[in-house]
C-alpha positions as CSV (number, residue, x, y, z in Angstrom):
1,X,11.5,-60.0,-4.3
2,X,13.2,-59.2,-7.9
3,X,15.8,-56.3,-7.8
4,X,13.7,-54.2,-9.5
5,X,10.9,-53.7,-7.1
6,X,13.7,-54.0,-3.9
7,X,15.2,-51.0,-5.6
8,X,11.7,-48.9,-6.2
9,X,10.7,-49.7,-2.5
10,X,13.8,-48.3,-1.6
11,X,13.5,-45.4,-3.4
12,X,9.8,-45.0,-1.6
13,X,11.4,-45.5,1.3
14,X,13.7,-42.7,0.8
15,X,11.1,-40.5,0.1
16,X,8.8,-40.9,2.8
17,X,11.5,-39.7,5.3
18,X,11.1,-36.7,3.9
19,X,7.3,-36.5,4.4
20,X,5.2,-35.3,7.6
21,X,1.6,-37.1,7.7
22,X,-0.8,-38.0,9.6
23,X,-4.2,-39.9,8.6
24,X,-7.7,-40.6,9.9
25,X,-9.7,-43.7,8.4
26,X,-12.9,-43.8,8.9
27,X,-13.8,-40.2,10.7
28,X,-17.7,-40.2,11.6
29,X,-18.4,-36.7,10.4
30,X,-19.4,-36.3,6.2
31,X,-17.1,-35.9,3.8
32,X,-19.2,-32.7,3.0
33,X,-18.8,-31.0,6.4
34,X,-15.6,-32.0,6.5
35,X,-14.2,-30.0,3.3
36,X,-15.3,-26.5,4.3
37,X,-12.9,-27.0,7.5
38,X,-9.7,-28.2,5.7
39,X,-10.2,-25.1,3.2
40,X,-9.8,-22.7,6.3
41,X,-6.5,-24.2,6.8
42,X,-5.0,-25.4,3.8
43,X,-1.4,-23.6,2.9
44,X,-1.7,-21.7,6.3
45,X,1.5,-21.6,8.9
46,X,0.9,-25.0,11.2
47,X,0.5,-22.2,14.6
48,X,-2.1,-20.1,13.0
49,X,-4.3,-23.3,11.4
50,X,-4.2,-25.0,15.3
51,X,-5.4,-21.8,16.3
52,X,-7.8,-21.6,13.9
53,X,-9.1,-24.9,14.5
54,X,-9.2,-24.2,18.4
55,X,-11.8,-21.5,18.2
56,X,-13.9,-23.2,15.3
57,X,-16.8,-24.8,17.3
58,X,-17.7,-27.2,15.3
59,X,-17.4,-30.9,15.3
60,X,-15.0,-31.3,12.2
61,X,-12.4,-28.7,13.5
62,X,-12.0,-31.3,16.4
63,X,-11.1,-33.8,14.7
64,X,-8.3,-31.5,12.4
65,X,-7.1,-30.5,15.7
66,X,-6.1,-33.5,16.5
67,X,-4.9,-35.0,13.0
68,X,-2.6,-31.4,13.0
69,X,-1.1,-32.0,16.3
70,X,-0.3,-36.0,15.2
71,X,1.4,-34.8,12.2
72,X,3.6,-32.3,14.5
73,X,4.4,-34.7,16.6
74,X,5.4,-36.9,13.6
75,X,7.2,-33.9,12.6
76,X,9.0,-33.9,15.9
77,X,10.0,-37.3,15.8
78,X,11.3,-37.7,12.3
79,X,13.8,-34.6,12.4
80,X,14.9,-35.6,16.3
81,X,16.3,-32.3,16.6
82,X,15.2,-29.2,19.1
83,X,14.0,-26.6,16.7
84,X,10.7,-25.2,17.5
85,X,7.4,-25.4,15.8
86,X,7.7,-21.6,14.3
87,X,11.8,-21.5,13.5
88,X,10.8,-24.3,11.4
89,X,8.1,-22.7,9.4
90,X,6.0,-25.7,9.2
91,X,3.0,-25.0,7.5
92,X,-0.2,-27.2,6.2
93,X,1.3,-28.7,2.9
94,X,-1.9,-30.8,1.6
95,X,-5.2,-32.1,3.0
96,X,-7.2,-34.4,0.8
97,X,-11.2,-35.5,2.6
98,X,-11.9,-38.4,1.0
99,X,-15.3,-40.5,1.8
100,X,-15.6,-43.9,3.3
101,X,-17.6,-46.8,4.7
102,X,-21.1,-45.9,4.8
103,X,-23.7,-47.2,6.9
104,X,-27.2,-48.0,5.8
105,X,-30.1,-47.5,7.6
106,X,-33.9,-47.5,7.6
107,X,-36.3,-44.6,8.5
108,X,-39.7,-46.0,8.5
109,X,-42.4,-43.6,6.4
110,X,-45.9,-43.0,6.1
111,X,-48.4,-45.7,4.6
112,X,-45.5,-48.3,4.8
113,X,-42.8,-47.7,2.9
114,X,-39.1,-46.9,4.5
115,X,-36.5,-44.2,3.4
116,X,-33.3,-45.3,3.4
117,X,-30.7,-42.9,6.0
118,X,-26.8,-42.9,4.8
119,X,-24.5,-42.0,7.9
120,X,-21.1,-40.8,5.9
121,X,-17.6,-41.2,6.6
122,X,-14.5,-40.0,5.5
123,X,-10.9,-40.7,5.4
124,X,-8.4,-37.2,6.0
125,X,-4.5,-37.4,4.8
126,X,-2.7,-34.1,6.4
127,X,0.7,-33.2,4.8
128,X,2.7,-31.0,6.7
129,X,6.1,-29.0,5.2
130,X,8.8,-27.5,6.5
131,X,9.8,-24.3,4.8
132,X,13.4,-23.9,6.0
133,X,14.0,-27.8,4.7
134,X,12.4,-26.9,1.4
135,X,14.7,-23.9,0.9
136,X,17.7,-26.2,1.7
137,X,16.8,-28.8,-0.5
138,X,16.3,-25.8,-3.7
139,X,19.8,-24.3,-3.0
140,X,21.0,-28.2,-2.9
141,X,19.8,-28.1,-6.6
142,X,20.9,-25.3,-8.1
């Protein structure tokens, strides 16, 4: 590996410590009931969208639930320190939906032809941030 790309995957590296995410590939719900959900909790305090998420009875908000609690428990792990959940402000950074595989079925139909049935997928990145670190890092600048 030339110096030059050591150095730039370092600098990646360095980065990434810094970042709380967690990801599902290949989540069996559309793309397009998906989206709805993640605009309920996008920018919101971490508490208030798993609470959110909680009460929502559909099949998306599930899955969120469960991406949001990895990606406090990533949270947890990368800092290794004992502050709670709501001293540390986190709160729901970014969320992209982004489709996947699809499957391709066929639904037979009258006087013999077929209609083809697409079962969507999607892929989900969830960013959390910390609000107190981000403060820190702003008076570090100035």
């Amino acid at each position: 590996m030339g110096s030059r790309k050591r150095k730039s995957a370092e600098l990646r590296k360095e980065a990434n410590k810094n970042k709380y995410i967690a990801r599902i590939s290949n989540c069996a719900v559309s793309p397009r009931k998906m989206r709805p959900v993640t605009k309920l909790i996008k920018g919101k305090d971490a508490a208030i969208a798993l609470a959110i998420l909680k009460t929502s009875n559909n099949e998306p908000s599930r899955h969120l639930y469960k991406l949001l609690s990895s990606a406090i428990s990533n949270w947890q792990t990368k800092t290794s320190n004992s502050i709670r959940m709501e001293d540390a402000g986190l709160y729901v950074k970014s969320i992209n939906v982004d489709g996947a595989r699809m499957l391709k079925r066929i639904q037979p139909a009258p006087q013999g032809r077929a209609h083809r049935i697409r079962k969507r997928s999607n892929h989900v990145t969830l960013e959390i941030g910390s609000k107190s670190e981000e403060l820190s890092n702003v008076e570090s600048n100035d």
